[in-house]
DRENMILO-883018 format. One record per residue (C-alpha): x, y, z. Coordinates in Angstrom, 2 decimals. Layout:
<pts>
+---------+---------+---------+
|       x |       y |       z |
+---------+---------+---------+
|       X |       Y |       Z |
...
+---------+---------+---------+
</pts>
This chain:
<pts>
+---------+---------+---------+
|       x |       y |       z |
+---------+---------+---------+
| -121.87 |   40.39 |   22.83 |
| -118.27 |   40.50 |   23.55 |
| -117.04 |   37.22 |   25.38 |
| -115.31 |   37.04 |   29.01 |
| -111.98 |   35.30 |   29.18 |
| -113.60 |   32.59 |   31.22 |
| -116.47 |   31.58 |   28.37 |
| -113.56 |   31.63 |   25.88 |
| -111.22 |   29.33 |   27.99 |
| -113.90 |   27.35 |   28.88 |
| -115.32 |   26.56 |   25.37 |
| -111.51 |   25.56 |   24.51 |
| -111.50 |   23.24 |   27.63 |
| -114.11 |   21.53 |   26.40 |
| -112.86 |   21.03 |   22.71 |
| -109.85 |   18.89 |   24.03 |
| -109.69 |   15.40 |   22.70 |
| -111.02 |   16.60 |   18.96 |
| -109.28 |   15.24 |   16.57 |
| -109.12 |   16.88 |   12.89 |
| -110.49 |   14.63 |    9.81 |
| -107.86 |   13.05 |    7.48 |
| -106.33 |   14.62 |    3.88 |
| -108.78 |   17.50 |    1.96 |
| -110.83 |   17.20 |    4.68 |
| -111.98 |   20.68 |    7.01 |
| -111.75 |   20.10 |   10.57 |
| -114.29 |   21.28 |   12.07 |
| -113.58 |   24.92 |   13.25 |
| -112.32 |   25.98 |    9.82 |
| -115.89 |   24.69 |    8.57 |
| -118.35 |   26.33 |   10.96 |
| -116.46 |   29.52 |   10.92 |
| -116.87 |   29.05 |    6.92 |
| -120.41 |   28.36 |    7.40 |
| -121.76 |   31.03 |    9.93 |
| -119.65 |   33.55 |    9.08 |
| -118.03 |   33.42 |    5.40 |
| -116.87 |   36.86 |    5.71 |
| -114.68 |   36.59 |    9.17 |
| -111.44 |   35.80 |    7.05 |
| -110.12 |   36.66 |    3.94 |
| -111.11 |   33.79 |    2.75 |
| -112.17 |   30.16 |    2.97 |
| -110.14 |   28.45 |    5.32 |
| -109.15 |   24.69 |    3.84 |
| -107.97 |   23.39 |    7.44 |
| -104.46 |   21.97 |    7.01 |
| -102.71 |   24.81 |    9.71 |
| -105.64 |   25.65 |   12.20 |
| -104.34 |   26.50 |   14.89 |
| -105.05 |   30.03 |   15.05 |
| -108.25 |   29.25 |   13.22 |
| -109.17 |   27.08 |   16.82 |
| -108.85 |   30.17 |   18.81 |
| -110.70 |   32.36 |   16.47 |
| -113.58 |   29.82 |   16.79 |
| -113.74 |   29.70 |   20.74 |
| -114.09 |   33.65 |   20.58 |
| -116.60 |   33.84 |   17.69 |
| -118.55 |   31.28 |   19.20 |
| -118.90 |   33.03 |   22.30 |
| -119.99 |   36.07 |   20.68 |
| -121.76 |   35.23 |   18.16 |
| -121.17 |   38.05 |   16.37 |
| -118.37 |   38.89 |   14.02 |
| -118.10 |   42.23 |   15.00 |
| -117.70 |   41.49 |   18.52 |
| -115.04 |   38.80 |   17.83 |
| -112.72 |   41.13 |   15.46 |
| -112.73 |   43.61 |   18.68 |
| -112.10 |   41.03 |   21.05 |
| -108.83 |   39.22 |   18.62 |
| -107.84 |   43.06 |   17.33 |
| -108.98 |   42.19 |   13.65 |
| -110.13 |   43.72 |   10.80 |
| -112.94 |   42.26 |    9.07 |
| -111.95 |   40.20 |    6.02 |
| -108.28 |   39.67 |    8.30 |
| -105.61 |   37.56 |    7.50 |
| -106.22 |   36.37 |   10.81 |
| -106.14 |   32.50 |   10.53 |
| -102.33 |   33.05 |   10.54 |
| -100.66 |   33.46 |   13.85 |
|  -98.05 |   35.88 |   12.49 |
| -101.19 |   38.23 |   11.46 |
| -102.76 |   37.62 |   14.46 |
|  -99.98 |   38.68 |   16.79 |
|  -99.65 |   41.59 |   14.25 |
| -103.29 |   43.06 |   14.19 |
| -102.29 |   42.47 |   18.63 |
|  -99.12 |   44.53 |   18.47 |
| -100.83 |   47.30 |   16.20 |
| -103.64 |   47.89 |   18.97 |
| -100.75 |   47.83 |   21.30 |
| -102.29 |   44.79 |   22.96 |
|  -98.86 |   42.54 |   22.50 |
|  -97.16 |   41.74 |   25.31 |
|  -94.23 |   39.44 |   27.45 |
|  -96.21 |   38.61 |   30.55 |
|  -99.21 |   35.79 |   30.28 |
| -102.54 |   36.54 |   31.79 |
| -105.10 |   33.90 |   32.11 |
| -107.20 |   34.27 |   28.74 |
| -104.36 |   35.20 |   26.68 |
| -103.92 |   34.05 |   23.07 |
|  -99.90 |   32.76 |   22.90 |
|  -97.78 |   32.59 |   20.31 |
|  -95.10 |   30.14 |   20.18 |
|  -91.87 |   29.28 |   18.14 |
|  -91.72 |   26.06 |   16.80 |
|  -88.29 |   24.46 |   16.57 |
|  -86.89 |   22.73 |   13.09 |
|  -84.65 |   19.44 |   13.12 |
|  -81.96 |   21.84 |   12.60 |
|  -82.61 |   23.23 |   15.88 |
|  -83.55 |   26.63 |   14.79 |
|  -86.87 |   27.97 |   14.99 |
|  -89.71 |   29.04 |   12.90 |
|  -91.06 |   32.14 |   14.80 |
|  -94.77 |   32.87 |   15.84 |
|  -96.11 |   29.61 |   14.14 |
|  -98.30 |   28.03 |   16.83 |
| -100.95 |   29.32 |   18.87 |
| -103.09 |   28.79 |   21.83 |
| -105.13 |   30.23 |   24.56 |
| -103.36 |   30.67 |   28.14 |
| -105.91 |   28.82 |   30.96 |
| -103.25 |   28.92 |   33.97 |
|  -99.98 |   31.16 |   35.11 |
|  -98.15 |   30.48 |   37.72 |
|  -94.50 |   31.16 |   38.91 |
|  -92.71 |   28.83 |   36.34 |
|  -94.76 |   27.97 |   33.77 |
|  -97.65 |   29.09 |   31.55 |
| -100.29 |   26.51 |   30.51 |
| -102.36 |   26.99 |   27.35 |
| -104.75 |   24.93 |   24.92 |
| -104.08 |   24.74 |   21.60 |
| -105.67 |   22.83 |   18.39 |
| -103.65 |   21.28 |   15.36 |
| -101.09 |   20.01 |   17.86 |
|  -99.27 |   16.46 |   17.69 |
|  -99.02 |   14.10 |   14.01 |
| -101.68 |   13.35 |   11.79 |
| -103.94 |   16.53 |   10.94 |
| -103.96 |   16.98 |   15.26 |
| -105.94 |   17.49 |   17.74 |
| -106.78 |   19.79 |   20.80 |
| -104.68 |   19.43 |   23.48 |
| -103.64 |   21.09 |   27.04 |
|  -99.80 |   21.75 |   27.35 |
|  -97.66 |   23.27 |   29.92 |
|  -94.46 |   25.34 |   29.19 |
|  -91.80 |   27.35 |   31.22 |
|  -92.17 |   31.07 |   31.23 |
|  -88.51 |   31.06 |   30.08 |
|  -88.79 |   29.06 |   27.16 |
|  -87.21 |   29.99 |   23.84 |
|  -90.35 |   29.08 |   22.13 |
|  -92.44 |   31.82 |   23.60 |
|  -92.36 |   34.43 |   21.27 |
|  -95.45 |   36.72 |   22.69 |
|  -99.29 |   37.15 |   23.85 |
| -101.39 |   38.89 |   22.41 |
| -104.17 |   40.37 |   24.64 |
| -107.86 |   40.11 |   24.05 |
| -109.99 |   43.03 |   24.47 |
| -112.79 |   40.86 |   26.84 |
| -115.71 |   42.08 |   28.32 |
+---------+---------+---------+
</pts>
């Protein structure tokens, strides 16, 4: 069954706090998705950059079917999709990409360097909130350590937005 944007958001709500296991460890999205459905990615997933791997959960959880969940995210079976630049990729190729943030969104966010450049699409989240100045989202494998869930806020004209991607919900 393909998920609503409000069952997704909701599962990520309540996956704030988690905190990922230390070194050569799987956190714990990486490993269910693994487990239940060894044939959603490419691959095994070993955990270290989950970010995107955190919002493929909440959608594949909701559905409960991998079929479902590649139609919702725009992915092919066996995708690359644990990577956010994939993920925005297999978005813009269904013409699903797009500047303006609508509740249930999946962002995708720049991450500056010391240098004060920026790596470009290498975080991820799901949007839960727009208003006029800023667009808040949940994301997983934020902060040190091996991170965590956590809500965050950001201005609509920040240089670290790079794009949305838009899920096809029920």
């Amino acid at each position: 069954m393909r998920p609503t944007d409000r069952e997704v958001v909701r599962l990520a709500f309540s996956q704030v706090g988690y905190k990922a296991p230390g070194p050569g460890k799987k956190n714990k999205y990486a490993a269910w998705i693994d487990s239940h459905y060894p044939t959603f990615y490419n691959g095994k997933k070993n955990g270290a950059d989950w970010c995107d791997v955190f919002v493929d959960f909440c959608v594949l959880y909701v559905a409960r079917n991998a079929k479902d969940a590649e139609y919702v995210l725009c992915q092919p079976a066996r995708s690359c999709g644990a990577g956010c630049k994939w993920s925005y990729q297999y978005y813009k190729s269904k013409h699903r990409n797009n500047s303006i943030p609508h509740y249930g969104d999946q962002i995708f966010l720049n991450v500056k360097k010391k240098d004060g450049s920026y790596k470009k699409c290498a975080h991820t989240g799901i949007v839960y909130k727009v208003d006029e100045k800023y667009v808040y989202y949940v994301a997983g494998n934020e902060g040190g350590g091996h991170g965590e869930v956590k809500k965050h806020k950001i201005l609509k004209t920040s240089k670290s937005i790079y794009a949305f991607g838009r899920p096809r919900y029920k």
